[in-house]
N, C-alpha and C positions, 0 to 999 in steps of 0.2 A: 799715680796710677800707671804711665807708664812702664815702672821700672818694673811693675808686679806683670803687668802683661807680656812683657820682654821676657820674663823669667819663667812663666806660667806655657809659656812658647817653647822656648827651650827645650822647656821638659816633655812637651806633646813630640815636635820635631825631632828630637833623640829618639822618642821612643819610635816613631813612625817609620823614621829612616832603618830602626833596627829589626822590626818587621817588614820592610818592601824587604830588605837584603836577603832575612827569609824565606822571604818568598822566591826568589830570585828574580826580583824585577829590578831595573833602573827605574831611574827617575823618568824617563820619557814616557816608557813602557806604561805607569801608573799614573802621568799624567795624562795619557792619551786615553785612560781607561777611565781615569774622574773626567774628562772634558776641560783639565783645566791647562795651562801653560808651562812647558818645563821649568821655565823662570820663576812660577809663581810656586812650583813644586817647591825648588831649591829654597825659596822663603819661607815656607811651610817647617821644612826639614832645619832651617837655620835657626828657626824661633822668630824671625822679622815679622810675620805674619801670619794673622789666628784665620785658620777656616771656618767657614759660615757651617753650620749643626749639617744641613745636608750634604756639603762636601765633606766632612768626618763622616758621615755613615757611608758615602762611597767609597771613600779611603778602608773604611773597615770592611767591606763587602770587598773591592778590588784585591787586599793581601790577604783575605782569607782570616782575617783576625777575630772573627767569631764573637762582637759586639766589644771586644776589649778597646780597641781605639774609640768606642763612642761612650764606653765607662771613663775611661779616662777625661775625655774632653767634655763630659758634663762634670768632673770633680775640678778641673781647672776654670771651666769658665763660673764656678761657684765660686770658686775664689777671685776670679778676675773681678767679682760685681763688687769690691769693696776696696776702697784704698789700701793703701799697705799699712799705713798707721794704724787703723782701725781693726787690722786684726786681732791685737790682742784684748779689745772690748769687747769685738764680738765670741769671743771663744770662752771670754768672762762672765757674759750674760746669763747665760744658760744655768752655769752653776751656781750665781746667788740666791741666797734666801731675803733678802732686799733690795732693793736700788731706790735711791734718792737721788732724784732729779731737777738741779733746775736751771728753770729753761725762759730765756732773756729778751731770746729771738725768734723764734719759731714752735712750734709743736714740737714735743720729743720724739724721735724716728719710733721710738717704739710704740710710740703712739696716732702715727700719721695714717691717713687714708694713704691707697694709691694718688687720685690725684694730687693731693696737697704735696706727695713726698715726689713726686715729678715738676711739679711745679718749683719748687724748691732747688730741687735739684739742676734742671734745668738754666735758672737762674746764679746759680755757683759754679754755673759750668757752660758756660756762652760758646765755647771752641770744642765742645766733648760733639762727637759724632749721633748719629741716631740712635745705633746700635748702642753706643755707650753710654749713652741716659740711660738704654731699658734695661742694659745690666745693673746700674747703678740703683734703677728702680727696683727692681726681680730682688736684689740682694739686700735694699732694707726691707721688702714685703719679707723675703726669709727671717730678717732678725726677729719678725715678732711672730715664729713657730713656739719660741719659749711660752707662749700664752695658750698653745695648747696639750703643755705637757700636765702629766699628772698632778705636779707640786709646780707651779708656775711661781716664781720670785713676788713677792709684794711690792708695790711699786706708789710712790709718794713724790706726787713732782709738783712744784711751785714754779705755776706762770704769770709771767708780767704780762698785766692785760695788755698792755698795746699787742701783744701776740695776738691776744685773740680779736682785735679788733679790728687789726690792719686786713685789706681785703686779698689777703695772696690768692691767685688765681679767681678772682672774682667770684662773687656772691655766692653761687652753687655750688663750687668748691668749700665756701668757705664753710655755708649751710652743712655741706654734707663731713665736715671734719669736725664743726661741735658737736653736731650729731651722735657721730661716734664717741666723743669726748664721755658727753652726758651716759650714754649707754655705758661706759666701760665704769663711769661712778656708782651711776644706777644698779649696777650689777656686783660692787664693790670688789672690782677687779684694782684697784685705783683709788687713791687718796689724791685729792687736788684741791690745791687751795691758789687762790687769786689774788697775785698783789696791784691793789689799786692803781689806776696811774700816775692818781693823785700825790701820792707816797711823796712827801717832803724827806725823811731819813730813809732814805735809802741803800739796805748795806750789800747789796748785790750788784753795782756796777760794772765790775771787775770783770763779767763775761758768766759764761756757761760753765758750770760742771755736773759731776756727777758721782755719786759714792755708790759701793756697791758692797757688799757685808754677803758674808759667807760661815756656815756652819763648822767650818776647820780649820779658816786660817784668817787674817787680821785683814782689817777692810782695806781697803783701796780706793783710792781717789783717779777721778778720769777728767783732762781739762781737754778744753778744744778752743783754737782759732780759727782762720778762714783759711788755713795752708794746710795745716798737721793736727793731731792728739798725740795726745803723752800721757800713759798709767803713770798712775806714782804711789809708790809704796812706801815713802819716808813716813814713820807714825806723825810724827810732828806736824806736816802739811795735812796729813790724813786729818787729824784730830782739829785740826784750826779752820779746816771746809768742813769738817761735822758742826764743829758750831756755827760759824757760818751760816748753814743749811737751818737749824736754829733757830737764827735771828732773824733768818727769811722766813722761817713759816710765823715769830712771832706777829709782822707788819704787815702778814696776808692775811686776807677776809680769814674765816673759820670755814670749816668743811661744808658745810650748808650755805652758810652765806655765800659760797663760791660757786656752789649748784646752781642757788639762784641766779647769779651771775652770768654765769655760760647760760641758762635760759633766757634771758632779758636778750645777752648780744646774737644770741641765733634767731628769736624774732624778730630784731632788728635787721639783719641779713635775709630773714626770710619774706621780709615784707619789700625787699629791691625790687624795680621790673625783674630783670636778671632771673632772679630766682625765682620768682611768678611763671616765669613764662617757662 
C-alpha cells in the first residue's frame, strides 16, 4: 500500500505545485494561506504526504483551482483505498458476467457488511493508521457498487463453515453479516453452498480463489495470500481451478441445505448475551 500512496502523491504534488506556480504563489505564500507549515507544503508538493480532504479543498480555493484539485484528490484517494495488487481484480469485477468464489477464510469482500469488512481488515493490518483502515474500508464497500448496476455479475461462492462460525468481531457483527448472507440468497442475488466442517476429503486446502468468466474473452483465475494476489490467465491453471471450484461445490451441502445452515448458525449467534442485549 505504500508504494501506491507514494505514487498516488506524486501525481496530486505535481499537479499542485503546477497550479500555486500559476497562480503565482510560493510555497509559503499558500502555506500561510492553508494554515498549514512550509515544510509540510514542500511534502505535499514532493508526494511524501497525502492532505487530509479539507486541506485539499483549501488548497483548491487558495490557487484559485475552481474544484479541480478536489476532483483530483477524490480520484486518487479512490484508488489509494486498495492495495496495488488488487487493482486489477477490482477493475475485473465490474465486467464479469460470473464470478466463482471460494472462500476458506473469511466472507467474500464482496459480500461483507461494513463492520465484518473492518474487522477484518483491521486485523490484517495491526500497523495501518486510522485513516487507513477507513480507506481500506470505504474501498471494499465501493467494490460491491457492481451489485447495483443494471446487469450485476452472478455470483456462486462456497464457504467453509468455520467461516461462518468463527465469532469475528463478536456476535453482533457476526449476526449482522449472516443476515446479509441470508438476504442476498433469499433474493437470489447469490448461490451459496456450505462446506461442512466435518468434511473428511477435503479438496480445497490449498487456500482462497476466485474465477471470474466474461462475455468476450476467456476466464481468468484470481489467487490470494496474506501479502499479495495474482490474476492468472494461463488456460491450463484457469481450467484445473474451474474443476476444482467443481469438486467443491460437489462436498458442500446443496443450495437449500446451505440456507438452512446460515439459519441454524445465526440463531445460534443470536441467542449470545452480546447480541441480546
Amino acid at each position: 500500500m505504500k508504494r501506491q500512496v507514494r505514487a498516488e502523491g506524486i501525481r496530486f504534488g505535481t499537479e499542485l505545485r503546477r497550479i500555486r506556480l500559476n497562480a503565482g504563489l510560493t510555497q509559503g505564500q499558500l502555506a500561510r494561506a492553508v494554515n498549514v507549515s512550509t515544510s509540510l507544503m514542500s511534502c505535499f508538493e514532493r508526494g511524501t504526504h497525502w492532505p487530509r480532504r479539507d486541506v485539499a479543498e483549501a488548497l483548491d480555493r487558495a490557487t484559485g483551482a475552481s474544484g479541480h484539485l478536489i476532483r483530483l484528490w477524490v480520484e486518487l484517494s479512490n484508488r489509494q483505498a486498495y492495495p496495488g495488487w488488487l487493482g486489477e481484480l477490482v477493475e475485473a469485477e465490474p465486467q464479469a458476467t460470473l464470478i466463482r468464489d471460494y472462500a476458506p477464510l473469511a466472507v467474500p469482500g464482496l459480500l461483507q457488511t461494513e463492520a465484518y469488512a473492518r474487522t477484518v481488515i483491521e486485523a490484517a493490518n495491526s500497523l495501518a493508521t486510522p485513516r487507513q483502515i477507513d480507506e481500506l474500508v470505504a474501498g471494499r464497500m465501493r467494490r460491491q457498487r457492481i451489485w447495483e448496476s443494471a446487469e450485476p455479475p452472478a455470483m456462486v461462492t462456497v464457504i467453509a463453515e468455520p467461516v461462518l462460525t468463527s465469532p469475528i468481531g463478536g456476535p453482533v457483527v457476526m449476526n449482522s453479516q449472516l443476515e446479509h448472507l441470508i438476504s442476498q440468497v433469499e433474493k437470489h442475488r447469490i448461490r451459496l453452498q456450505v462446506i461442512p466442517a466435518d468434511t473428511r476429503l477435503h479438496p480445497g486446502l490449498a487456500g482462497m480463489f476466485l474465477l471470474l468468466s466474461f462475455r468476450d474473452r476467456a476466464d481468468v483465475l484470481y489467487v490470494e495470500n496474506a501479502v499479495s494476489g495474482t490474476m492468472i490467465h494461463e488456460p491450463d491453471q484457469v481450467r484445473r481451478m474451474s474443476m476444482l471450484f467443481g469438486d467443491l461445490q460437489a462436498v458442500a451441502l446443496s443450495p437449500e441445505r446451505s440456507l438452512n445452515r446460515l439459519n441454524e448458525i445465526r440463531r445460534q449467534f443470536r441467542g449470545t448475551p452480546e447480541a441480546v442485549a
